[in-house]
C-alpha positions, 0 to 999 in steps of 0.5 A: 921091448918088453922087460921080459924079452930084454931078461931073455935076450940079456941071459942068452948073451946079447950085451945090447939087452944087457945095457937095455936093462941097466938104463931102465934102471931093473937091477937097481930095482933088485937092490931093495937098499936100507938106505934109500933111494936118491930123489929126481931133481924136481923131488929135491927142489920140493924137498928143499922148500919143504924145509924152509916150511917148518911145519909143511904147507899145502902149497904142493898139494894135489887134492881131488873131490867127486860126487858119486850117486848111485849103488857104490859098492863101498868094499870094492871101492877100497880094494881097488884103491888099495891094488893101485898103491900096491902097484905104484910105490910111489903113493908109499914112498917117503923121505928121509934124511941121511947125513943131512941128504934126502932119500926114497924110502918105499913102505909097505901097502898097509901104509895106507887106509881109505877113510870113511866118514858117515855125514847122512845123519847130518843137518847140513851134510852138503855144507859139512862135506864142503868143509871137510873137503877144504880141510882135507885139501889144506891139511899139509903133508910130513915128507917123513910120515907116509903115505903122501896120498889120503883118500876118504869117502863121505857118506851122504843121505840119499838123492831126493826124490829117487833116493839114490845113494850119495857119496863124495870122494876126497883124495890129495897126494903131495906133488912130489909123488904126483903130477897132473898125469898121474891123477889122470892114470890113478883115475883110469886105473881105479875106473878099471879095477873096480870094474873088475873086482865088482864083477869077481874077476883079477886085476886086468892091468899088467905089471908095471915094467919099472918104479919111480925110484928106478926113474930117479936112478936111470936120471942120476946117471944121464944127467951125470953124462956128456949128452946132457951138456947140449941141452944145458949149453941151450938153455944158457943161452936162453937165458944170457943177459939181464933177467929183471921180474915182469913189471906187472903191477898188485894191487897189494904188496908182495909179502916178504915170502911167496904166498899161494892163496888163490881164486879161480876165474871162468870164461869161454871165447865164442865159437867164431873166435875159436874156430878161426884160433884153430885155423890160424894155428893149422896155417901157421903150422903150429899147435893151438897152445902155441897160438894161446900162448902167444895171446897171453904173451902180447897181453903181458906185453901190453900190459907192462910195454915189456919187451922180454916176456917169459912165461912157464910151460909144463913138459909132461916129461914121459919120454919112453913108452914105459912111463905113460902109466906110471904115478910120480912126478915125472913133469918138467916145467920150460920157461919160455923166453921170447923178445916182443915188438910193438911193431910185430904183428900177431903172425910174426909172434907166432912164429917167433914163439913157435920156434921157441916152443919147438927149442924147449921141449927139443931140450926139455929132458934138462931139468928146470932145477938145474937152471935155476942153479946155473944162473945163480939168481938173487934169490927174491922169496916173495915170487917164483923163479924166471917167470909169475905166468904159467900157460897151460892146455889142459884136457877134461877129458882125461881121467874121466871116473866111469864106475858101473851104475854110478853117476860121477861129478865134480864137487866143488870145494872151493879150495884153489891153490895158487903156484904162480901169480897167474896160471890160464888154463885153456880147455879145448871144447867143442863149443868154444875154448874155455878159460880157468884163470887161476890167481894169487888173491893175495895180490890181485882183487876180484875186479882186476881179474875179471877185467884181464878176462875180458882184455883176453877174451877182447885180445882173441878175437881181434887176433881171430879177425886181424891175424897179421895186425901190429901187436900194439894196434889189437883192441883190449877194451871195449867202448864202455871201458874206453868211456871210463876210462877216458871221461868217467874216471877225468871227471875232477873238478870239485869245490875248492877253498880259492882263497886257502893255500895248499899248506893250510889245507894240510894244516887243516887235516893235521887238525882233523885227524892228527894220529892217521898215518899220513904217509909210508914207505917200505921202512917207516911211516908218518901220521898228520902230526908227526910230518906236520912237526918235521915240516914246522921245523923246516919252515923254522930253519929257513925263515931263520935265514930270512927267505923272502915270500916267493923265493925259489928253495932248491930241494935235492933228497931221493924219495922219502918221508923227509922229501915231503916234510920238506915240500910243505916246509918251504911252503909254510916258510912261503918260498916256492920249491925247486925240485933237484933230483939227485940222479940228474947229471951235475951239469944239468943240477949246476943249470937248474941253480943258476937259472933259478938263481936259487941261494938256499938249497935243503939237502939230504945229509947223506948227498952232500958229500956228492952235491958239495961242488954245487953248493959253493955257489949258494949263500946258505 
């Protein structure tokens, strides 16, 4: 029912539409309070991180860039981006602070200019506008400083040979004013009003029934009813237990805070392989996401021999009629926990996914903010909450730019923003199901992500062929990876200096490359000469206390810089070690000593205390 009929049927006295009107949130719309307005619970987690970045980050940028060729009539153009800022006070929406609280605070439209850079003139306009477009996407945003939406418009020469005009749109919103459907309606909304407006006539689009701010308000109130208690209860109960981060292993170090430079990877499954994905979800009676979702699962699964796998999954979060044409930060994220068994087949994931699909979004309208803080989890800033992956369905289709006598196009700018470790973006096409691999080039290097494409793509198609086969039987490598694998890479046999020992081959790289690092943990690191000294000093000690050639030396210390040294020490004293691994039970470490007959054992200071009973029994 429309805001209208509820006015009519709230002043003819119905309380139904009275209330009707207080849960959309109309009279706190009426109440333009100096103030502000509160944020949604995803507003305030962006605001929070923002925070901790003095100085913005890009992170949270929304950027877009279109070719446009053809006859752009420049001040419609304008003038229709400026109705749809007009309509949405979203895009002039900033945040404040108040006693140390964020709120909205809703600008005029004047808040916002289209920007208009000539590049015809240029050497290398295609290169510049390139650059600037990266510049444009990495620029951050101040929360504080409307708006949080830029828009410019590069001008470029004329197509060779027709001469058609040339011009490259550049806009970018900070996620906590957007989300991945709101670009879609900005899209259709600009396509619509410029069409209008070139033909002289009024905007075609109706009044918005209500503004995000009237969202946020209409959330506070729910997520402060009982109703909300169901959906929380639900997803504690997802989540009881133990929460450990995917084992999945970088090729390089994760940085002390998360990082989000990223790089995109291409693919597309065959259309055998797609057609027969889509028929397997229709006889499973799920959807084509849910069947995608599962091959990306039982590779994480395969990958790590993990059996507690999550992964992240957007909810438009849209759930009235009302908000299907609105621009804001509407969406929900469900983090999607399953067990797998290398015994389960791909038909028995399925439907264990499924279900858990089906649980989260029956419970999705509890925001993903609010678990993160019910769990209460050791915080690690070096990767996301709960889960690294992310498994989206998208549609190309949707928000598609069609301007009268203008060709519309992508215009790759190379920017690629990396939220998550890994984000596969599937796209459902008439010639097959393609693949975006979005991932974090801080951690990953090119080469490993083509090969995780080509184990996905090799995983889906066994998938297609035997649905009902055991997870862990599914083929990920094809033969010419096997062969690397298993002789290529095996082939090690090299010249080696028979008659030398192992100390004096380190030896004869101390003296090769003295102040190379030789060796590093988290907290410190050796070169050549330094673990050489350490090691000459252990040698020392024991041949003080006349270790005979060949005798057995206990060593016991965890893993460390000094666990080395002592390794090449005893070597050099010409003992044999004995490796005592503290963790091992004392019953086994007694063992291990009388067996060996070991009389001197090299331990570190900090376990005596623990080893003392054990070490009665040696001489030295």
């Amino acid at each position: 029912m429309s805001i209208e009929e509820l006015k009519k049927r709230a002043k003819a006295g119905d309380p139904s539409a009275l209330q009707a009107l207080r849960d959309q949130g109309f009279f706190e719309k009426k109440e333009s309070k100096p103030e502000g307005f509160v944020l949604s619970n995803a507003q305030r987690r962006l605001w929070v991180i923002d925070q901790m970045s003095p100085g913005g980050s890009p992170a949270y940028n929304m950027p877009g860039s279109l070719l446009l060729e053809g006859d752009l009539d420049v001040s419609v153009f304008g003038r229709a981006l400026k109705e749809i800022v007009r309509r949405h006070e979203s895009l002039r929406t900033s945040f404040i602070s108040i006693d140390g609280q964020p709120r909205q605070a809703v600008h005029g439209v004047d808040s916002f200019a289209l920007e208009h850079i000539d590049l015809s003139d240029h050497r290398q306009p295609v290169e510049d506008a390139r650059n600037l477009a990266r510049m444009h996407a990495a620029r951050p945003f101040d929360l504080e400083s409307p708006p949080l939406f830029r828009a410019a418009l590069l001008k470029l020469p004329g197509s060779e040979p027709a001469g058609d005009e040339r011009h490259v749109f550049l806009f970018n919103l900070h996620h906590i004013i957007c989300d991945e459907w709101s670009i879609g309606v900005l899209v259709n909304e600009l396509t619509t009003l410029y069409l209008a407006y070139l033909k002289d006539q009024p905007s075609p689009l109706p009044d918005l029934p209500l503004q995000y701010k009237d969202y946020t308000a209409r959330q506070y109130r729910l997520l402060r009813s009982e109703v909300v208690d169901v959906h929380r209860q639900y997803w504690l109960r997802q989540f009881a237990g133990d929460l450990e981060p995917l084992d999945l292993l970088t090729d390089f170090p994760r940085s002390a805070a998360q990082t989000f430079e990223g790089e995109s990877l291409s693919e597309r499954f065959d259309t055998a392989t797609s057609s027969t994905l889509r028929q397997i979800s229709r006889s499973h009676g799920t959807s084509l996401y849910v069947t995608l979702l599962c091959v990306v699962k039982a590779l994480l699964h395969r990958y790590t021999g993990s059996r507690d796998i999550t992964v992240g999954c957007p909810a438009a979060g849209r759930d009235s009629h009302d908000l299907e044409n609105q621009i804001g930060f509407y969406i929900n994220t469900l983090a999607l926990r399953d067990t797998i068994l290398p015994t389960d087949t791909f038909s028995q994931l399925l439907g264990k996914v499924r279900e858990t699909v089906k649980g989260g979004f029956e419970h999705q309208m509890y925001p993903f903010e609010d678990l993160l803080e019910d769990l209460h989890l050791n915080r690690d800033l070096s990767r996301s909450p709960l889960f690294e992956t992310m498994v989206v369905l998208g549609d190309d289709s949707q928000g598609q730019l069609n301007l009268e006598g203008l060709r519309a196009s992508s215009f790759d700018s190379g920017q690629v923003t990396a939220k998550f470790d890994f984000v596969f973006e599937f796209f459902d096409e008439p010639d097959g199901i393609g693949l975006r691999l979005i991932y974090n080039r801080d951690l990953y290097v090119g080469d490993r992500i083509r090969a995780m494409v080509s184990h996905l793509t090799r995983l889906a198609r066994a998938v297609s062929q035997a649905p009902d086969a055991q997870i862990r039987t599914l083929e990920l490598i094809d033969r010419s990876e096997r062969h690397t694998l298993a002789e290529t890479w095996n082939q090690t046999a090299s010249n080696y200096p028979a008659e030398a020992t192992i100390h004096q081959l380190f030896e004869d790289q101390v003296a090769r490359t003295a102040t190379a690092t030789a060796a590093t943990t988290q907290t410190a690191s050796w070169t050549y000469r330094r673990l050489d000294e350490e090691a000459n000093a252990v040698a020392a000690t024991l041949q003080s206390h006349n270790i005979e050639p060949g005798e057995l030396v206990g060593l016991c210390t965890h893993r460390s810089l000094h666990l080395l040294a002592g390794v090449i020490g005893i070597l050099k004293a010409g003992g044999a070690y004995v490796p005592l691994d503290p963790d091992y039970p004392q019953d086994r470490l007694r063992f291990m000593i009388a067996d060996t007959q070991t009389r001197a054992i090299l331990v570190a200071e900090d376990l005596l205390p623990h080893l003392h009973a054990l070490l009665d029994a040696c001489e030295l």
